[in-house]
N, C-alpha and C positions, 0 to 999 in steps of 0.2 A: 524349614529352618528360618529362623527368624532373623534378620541383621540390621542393625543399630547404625545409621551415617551419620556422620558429625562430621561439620562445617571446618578446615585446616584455618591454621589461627592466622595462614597469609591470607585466604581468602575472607575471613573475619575483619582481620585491618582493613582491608579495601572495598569491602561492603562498608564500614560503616560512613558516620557522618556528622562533624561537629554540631550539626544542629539537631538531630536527635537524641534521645533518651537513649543512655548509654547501655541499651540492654539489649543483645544479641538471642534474637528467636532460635528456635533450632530449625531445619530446613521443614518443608512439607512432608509430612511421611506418606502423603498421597500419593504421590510424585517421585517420591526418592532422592529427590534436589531441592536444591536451595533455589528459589523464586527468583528472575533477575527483573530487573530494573527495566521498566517501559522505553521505549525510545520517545520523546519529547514532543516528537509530530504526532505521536498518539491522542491525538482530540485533547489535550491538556492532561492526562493520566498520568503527572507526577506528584511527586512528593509536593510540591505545593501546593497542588489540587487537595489532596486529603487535609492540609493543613486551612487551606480557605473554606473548607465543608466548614470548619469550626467557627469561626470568627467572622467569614467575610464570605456570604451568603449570594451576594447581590450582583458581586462579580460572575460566580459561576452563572447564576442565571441572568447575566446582559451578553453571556457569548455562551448560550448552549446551543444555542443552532447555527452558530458559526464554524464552517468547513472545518479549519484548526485549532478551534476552540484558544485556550490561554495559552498556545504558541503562536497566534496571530499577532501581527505588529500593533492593533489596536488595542489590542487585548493587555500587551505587555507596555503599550505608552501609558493607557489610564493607568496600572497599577503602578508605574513609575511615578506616575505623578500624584496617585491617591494611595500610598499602600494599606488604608485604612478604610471601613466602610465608615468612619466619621466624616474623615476627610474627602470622601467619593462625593457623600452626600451634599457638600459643599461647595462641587463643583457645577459651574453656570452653564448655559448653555453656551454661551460664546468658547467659553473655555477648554467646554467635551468638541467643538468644532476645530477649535486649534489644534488639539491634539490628534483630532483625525485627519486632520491636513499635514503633520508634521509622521504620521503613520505612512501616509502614501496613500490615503484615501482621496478619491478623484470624485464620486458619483454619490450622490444622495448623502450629504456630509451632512444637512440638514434636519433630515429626519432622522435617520442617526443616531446624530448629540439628544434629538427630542425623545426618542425610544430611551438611549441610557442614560437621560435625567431622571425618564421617569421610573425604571427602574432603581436606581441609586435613591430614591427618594422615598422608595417602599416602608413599610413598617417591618425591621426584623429586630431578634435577639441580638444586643449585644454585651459582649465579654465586659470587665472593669477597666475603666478608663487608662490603666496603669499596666494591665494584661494584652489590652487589645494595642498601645503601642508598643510593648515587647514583641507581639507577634506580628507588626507592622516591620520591624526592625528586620525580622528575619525571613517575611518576605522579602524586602527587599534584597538579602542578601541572595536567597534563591532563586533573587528573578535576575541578579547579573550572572548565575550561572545558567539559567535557561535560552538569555541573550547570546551567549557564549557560544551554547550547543547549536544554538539556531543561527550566530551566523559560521559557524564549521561547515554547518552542513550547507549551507549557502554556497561556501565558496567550493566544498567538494562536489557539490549539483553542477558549479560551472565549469570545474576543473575535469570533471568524465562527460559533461556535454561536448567541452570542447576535443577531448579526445579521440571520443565516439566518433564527430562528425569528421576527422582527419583518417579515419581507417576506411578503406574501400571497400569493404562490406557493408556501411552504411548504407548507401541508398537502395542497398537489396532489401536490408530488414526494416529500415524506415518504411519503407514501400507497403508495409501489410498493415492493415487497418489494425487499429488498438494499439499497435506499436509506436512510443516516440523515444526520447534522446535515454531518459534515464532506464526505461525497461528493454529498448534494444540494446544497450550495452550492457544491462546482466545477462541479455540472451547471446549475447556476443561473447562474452567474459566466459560461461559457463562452458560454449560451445566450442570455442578457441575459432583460429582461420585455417586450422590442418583439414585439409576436403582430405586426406588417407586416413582421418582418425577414425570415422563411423565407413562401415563396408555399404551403408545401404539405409533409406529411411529408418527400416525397422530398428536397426540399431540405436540410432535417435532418439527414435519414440521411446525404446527402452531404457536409455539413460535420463531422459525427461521425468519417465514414471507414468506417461501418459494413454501408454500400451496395458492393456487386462493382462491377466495372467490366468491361464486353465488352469485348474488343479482335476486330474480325472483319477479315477480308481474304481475298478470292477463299475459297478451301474452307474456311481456317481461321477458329473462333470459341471465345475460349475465356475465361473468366470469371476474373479475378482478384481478390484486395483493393485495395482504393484504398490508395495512397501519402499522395496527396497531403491533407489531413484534421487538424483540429485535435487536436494530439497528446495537448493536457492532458483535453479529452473522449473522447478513445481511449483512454486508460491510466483513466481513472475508470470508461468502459464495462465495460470486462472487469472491476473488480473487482464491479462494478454485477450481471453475469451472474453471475460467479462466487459469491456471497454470495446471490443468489435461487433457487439452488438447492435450498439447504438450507430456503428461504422461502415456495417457491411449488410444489406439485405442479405446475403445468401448466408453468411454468417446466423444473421436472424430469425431466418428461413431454418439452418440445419439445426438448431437451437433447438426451436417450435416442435420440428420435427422428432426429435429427440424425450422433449417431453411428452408431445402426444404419445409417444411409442412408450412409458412408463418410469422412461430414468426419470430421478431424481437432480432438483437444480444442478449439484454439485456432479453430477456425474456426467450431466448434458455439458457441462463447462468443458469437462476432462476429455469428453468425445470431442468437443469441437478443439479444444487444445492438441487433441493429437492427431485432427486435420492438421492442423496450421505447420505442426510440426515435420510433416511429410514433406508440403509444399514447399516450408524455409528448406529443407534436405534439397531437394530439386533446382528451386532456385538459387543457391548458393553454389551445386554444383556447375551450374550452364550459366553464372554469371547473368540471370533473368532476373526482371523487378515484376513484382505483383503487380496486377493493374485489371483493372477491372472490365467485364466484357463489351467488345466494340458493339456486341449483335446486338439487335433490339429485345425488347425483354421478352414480347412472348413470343419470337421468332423460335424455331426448332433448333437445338441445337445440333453440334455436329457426334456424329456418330464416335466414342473414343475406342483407340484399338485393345485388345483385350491384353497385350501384349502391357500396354503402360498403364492399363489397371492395375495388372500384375506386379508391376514393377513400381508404382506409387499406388497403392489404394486409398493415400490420401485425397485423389482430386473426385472419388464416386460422388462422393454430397454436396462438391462447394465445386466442382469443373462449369458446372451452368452459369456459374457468375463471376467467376474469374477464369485468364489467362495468364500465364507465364509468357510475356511478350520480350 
């Protein structure tokens, strides 16, 4: 059976946007939803990004290989002060310097201003003289709403930093490599501080999502990811693995280990995620901070009992290089 979704005409008023063409798409029928809105630290993948493909070329390529692209402070002084590639074009070197001085730019301010002159100075298409300060007009108006987002989210970065580090599970979850202020406190948030809410690692791992699931019947048995799993500590788990790489040799090590053994990137993540998530179980229970091992590296380690295999089989792959001290 086939079924037809159309967009409620409250959700239509707050999609739309005085600065767009007043004509409401119908959702994705790919997807069954309506498409939402990027969030603005998205490497610049908003609405005024599509709108500068048109007009104003020069910009996106003077910050395409910058970390946050036209959310960066640099990014959003020039266009304050050029919202035009006419007007870009006419800006001096001394000029692209002050503006990277008054961004918060400390280091290499020099070269810099010299890379996005000569960028701004390129040969591109432009719009009618008459077109291209209309759509000047409306960057701008865009980009005090992008200011806007960016400093919200400014001050909510400082306002769950400063919370985080006032709750006494901090220095447990700080304590593990890949982990800092803003992704320990969604593993804090999702987790709660009830030690009676999970009976036991496994249970953890199973609300993380980071636990396989057997499906078996008559001959067949076959291991899959869990589905079903708290999505906001599944998307913080992998960035949690991905960033202890560079943090943790044994991390690196079980990684390695993992793909030689045939997973795949993303599933080597998920295994090393659902170490980590054993060991957070353990150490939040016994009040222990992660730390890394006293012994020398190729010294033997010690024999672990089968009993606290049993009972965390998180520490089999990563016990060689860490301790719960």
């Amino acid at each position: 059976m086939r079924v037809s979704i159309r967009p409620q005409r409250s959700q239509v008023a707050f999609c739309s946007r005085a600065t767009h063409v007043p004509q409401i798409r119908p959702p994705s029928r790919r997807h069954g939803r309506e498409r939402t809105r990027p969030h603005p630290e998205h490497g610049g993948r908003t609405t005024d990004r599509s709108q500068l493909r048109e007009f104003y070329p020069s910009i996106l390529d003077a910050f395409a290989s910058h970390k946050h692209g036209l959310c960066s402070r640099e990014a959003r002084s020039i266009l304050a002060a050029a919202p035009t590639p006419t007007s870009a074009a006419k800006l001096t070197r001394r000029r692209l310097q002050s503006l990277l001085r008054q961004a918060g730019r400390i280091r290499g301010i020099q070269a810099e201003a010299e890379r996005l002159h000569e960028v701004f100075k390129r040969d591109y298409l432009h719009q009618l003289p008459q077109v291209e300060a209309a759509l000047g007009h409306q960057t701008s108006a865009l980009l005090r709403q992008l200011n806007t987002a960016c400093d919200n989210a400014d001050q909510l970065e400082e306002a769950v930093t400063q919370a985080f580090e006032e709750h006494p599970d901090a220095p447990v979850i700080r304590s593990f490599p890949g982990l800092a202020a803003l992704t320990g406190a969604r593993v804090l948030a999702e987790i709660g501080d009830d030690r009676t809410r999970f009976a036991n690692a496994g249970s953890l791992k199973a609300y993380a999502g980071s636990a396989p699931v057997t499906r078996a019947s008559g001959k067949s048995c076959k291991v899959m990811s869990r589905k079903v799993k708290n999505q906001r500590l599944a998307a913080v788990g992998y960035v949690w693995a991905f960033v202890s790489l560079t943090r943790s040799p044994g991390a690196r090590g079980h990684y390695d280990r993992r793909r030689a053994a045939g997973d795949r990137h993303v599933a080597a993540q998920r295994n090393l995620f659902n170490r980590f998530m054993g060991m957070l179980f353990h150490c939040l229970q016994n009040g222990h901070t992660y730390a890394a091992a006293k012994s020398p590296p190729h010294s033997p380690q010690p024999a672990i009992p089968q009993r606290q295999l049993d009972a965390y089989p998180c520490f089999g792959g990563l016990y060689a290089e860490v301790v719960c001290s």
